[in-house]
C-alpha positions, -999 to +999 in steps of 0.1 A: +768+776-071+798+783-054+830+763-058+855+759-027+888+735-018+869+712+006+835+716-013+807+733-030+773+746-019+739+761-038+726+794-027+753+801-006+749+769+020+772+744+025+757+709+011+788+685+021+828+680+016+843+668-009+881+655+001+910+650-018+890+655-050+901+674-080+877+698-097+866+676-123+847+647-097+839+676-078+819+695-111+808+659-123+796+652-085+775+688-085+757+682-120+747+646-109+731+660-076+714+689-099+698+661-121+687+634-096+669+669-079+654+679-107+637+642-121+622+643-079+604+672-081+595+664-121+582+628-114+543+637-109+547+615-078+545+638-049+524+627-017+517+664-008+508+688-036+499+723-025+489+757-044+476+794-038+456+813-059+451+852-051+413+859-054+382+885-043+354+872-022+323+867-042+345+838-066+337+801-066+355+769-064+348+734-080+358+704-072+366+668-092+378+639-079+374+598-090+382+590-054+391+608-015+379+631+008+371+667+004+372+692+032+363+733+027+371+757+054+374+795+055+403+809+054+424+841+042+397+866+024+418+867-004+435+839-010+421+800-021+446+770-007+448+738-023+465+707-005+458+671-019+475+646+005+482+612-013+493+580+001+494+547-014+493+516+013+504+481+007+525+483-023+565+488-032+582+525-033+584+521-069+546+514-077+535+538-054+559+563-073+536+548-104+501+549-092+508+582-076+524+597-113+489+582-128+465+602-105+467+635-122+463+665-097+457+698-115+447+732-098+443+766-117+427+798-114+402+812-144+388+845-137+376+841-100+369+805-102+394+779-091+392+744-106+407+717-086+407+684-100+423+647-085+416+617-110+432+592-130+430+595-169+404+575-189+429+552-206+422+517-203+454+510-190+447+541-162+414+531-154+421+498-147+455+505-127+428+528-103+407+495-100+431+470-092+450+493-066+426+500-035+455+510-019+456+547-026+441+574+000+433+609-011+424+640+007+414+671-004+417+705+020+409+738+004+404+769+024+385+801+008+371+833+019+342+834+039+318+849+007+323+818-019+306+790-037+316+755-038+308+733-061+324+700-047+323+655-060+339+629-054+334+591-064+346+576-028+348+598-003+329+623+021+327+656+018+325+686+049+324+721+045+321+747+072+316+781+076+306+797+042+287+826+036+278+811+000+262+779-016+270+746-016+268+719-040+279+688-028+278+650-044+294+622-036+289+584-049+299+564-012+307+589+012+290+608+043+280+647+039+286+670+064+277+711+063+283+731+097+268+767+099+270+774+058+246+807+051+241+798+015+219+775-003+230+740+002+223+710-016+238+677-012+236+641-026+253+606-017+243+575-030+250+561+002+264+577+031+252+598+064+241+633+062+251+658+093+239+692+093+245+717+120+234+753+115+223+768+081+204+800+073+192+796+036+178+768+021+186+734+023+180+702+001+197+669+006+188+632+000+205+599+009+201+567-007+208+546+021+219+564+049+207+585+082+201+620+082+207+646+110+199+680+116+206+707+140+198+742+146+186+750+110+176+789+102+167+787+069+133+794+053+133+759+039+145+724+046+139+691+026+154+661+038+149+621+020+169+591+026+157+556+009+167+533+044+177+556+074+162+574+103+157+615+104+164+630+132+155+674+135+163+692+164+157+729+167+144+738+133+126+769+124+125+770+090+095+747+070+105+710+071+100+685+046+113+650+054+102+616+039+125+579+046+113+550+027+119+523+059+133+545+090+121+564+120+114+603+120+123+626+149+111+660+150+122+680+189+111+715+192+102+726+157+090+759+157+088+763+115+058+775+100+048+736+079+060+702+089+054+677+067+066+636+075+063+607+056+081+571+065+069+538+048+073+521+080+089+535+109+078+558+136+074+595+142+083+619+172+068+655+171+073+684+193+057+714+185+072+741+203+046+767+185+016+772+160+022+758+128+016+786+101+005+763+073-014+728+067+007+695+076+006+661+066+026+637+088+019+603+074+035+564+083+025+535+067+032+505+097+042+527+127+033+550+157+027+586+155+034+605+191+027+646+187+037+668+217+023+703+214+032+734+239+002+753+248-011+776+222-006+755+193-036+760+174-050+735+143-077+714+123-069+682+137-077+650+111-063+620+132-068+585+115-055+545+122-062+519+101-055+494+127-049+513+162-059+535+188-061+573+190-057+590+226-056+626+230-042+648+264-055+679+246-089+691+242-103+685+207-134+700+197-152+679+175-166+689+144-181+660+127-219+654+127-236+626+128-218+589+136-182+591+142-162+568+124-143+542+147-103+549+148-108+583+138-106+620+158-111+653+140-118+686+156-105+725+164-074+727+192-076+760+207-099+775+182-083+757+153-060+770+127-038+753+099-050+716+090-024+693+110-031+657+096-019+623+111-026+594+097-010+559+101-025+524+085-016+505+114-002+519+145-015+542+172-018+579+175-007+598+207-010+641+214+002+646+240+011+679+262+046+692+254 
């Protein structure tokens, strides 16, 4: 600090003039600035908090928070960056200043793990401050090298992460999911948001309990998709694909996996083989249509059945049943035959069609 007749300033810059002062305001004026600094950047009430960690690809970070967003990029290969933006809507300076102070935001490195966590403490008097103030946003943004695990949940909020060349475990309690080109093992769980993904090259697992689920351009070996209410809706897969909704629609366009196997309790389902399935499949509705378009080559054992609709076929279907063919039924070899492709509905119709 630095002392001078109109003045002072810290670190060598000017902060403002003092007039016509004598050096014992102008000392009392200082310390009182130094203090009322130093209790603002002590309060625990910051809207921003941001950190760095040095690390080495390969490492891992894990994620905890009781309510906000969470969003993972890739970033510096050596470095992890934590920023948790907080805001608190709808309440006075001061009890912003308090609900903020509550919410504990803690961030450290052990070995080449960084923990991040965002929560409020599990004192009564914390835990009921969280429920009676809705007002408080929270958003998480980490970046990490591209080769890293994440390990990522939150209570209220959804959760992206994009990029990775590691796994991904994701859960949240009310928020949607969404994973863009991760080549890692993902697996992801909301009680009751949307799922997106786009891209993936390893395997992927991820259920919904009352949401939709979408994916795109999936690589992986291995796919498993359940919600409990919303449509599914693949495009471009050709990994094996497992998908089952308890009320919604399925949509499969241009699958070229080696198994497909469907199950809705009563929507309907969309296929579109785009080549031969390598491996039996079961596509199964319990009140809906079932429409299959197959490109040309596409060879199976075909078991068709309807409880309580019509079958129509564009594609030849050599029969194989002897004797009297049961009524709402079609079984036979396409193009030779192959894997057992089964389609059965209890009461819509059943459509294969040319692709």
């Amino acid at each position: 600090m630095v002392f001078g007749e109109k003045g002072f300033s810290i670190n060598g810059m000017r902060q403002f003039s003092l007039w016509k002062m004598g050096k014992t305001a102008l000392v009392c004026a200082a310390m009182a600035l130094m203090a009322t600094h130093g209790r603002a950047a002590d309060n625990g009430a910051e809207k921003i908090i941001s950190k760095s960690f040095t690390v080495e690809p390969g490492g891992s970070v894990t994620v905890a928070a009781d309510q906000g967003d969470i969003e993972l990029i890739v970033g510096k290969q050596n470095a992890v960056e934590v920023a948790v933006e907080r805001e608190v809507k709808g309440v006075s300076e001061s009890q912003a200043a308090k609900i903020l102070k509550k919410h504990k935001v803690t961030a450290t490195l052990e070995g080449n793990t960084v923990y991040v966590e965002a929560r409020f403490g599990k004192a009564p008097d914390d835990i009921a401050l969280a429920k009676r103030e809705p007002g408080l946003t929270v958003h998480i943004r980490i970046s990490v090298p591209r080769k890293f695990d994440a390990n990522l949940e939150t209570e209220g909020g959804t959760i992206e992460a994009t990029g990775l060349e590691g796994s991904v475990e994701a859960k949240t309690s009310g928020g949607d999911l969404c994973f863009t080109n991760i080549h890692g093992l993902v697996n992801g769980q909301t009680s009751g948001g949307n799922v997106r993904i786009l891209g993936g090259a390893d395997k992927l697992e991820v259920r919904t309990s009352g949401g939709t689920i979408v994916i795109k351009d999936y690589h992986g070996p291995a796919a498993s998709a359940d919600t409990s209410g919303g449509d599914i809706s693949v495009a471009g897969c050709t990994g094996a694909l497992a998908v089952k909704t308890s009320g919604g629609n399925i949509s499969v366009e241009n699958f070229s996996g080696p198994q497909l196997n469907a199950d809705t309790g009563g929507g309907t389902i969309a296929l579109d083989l785009a080549s031969a399935l390598l491996a039996d499949s079961f596509i199964r509705t319990s009140g809906g249509n079932i429409t299959a378009r197959m490109a040309d080559g596409v060879a199976a054992n075909l078991l068709a059945a309807t409880d309580g609709g019509m079958i129509t076929t564009e594609i030849p279907v050599s029969a194989t049943a002897k004797g009297k063919v049961q009524e709402n039924k079609l079984e036979g070899k396409i193009n030779g035959g192959g894997p057992k492709l089964v389609l059965k509905t209890s009461g819509g119709n059943i459509e294969i069609l040319k692709k």
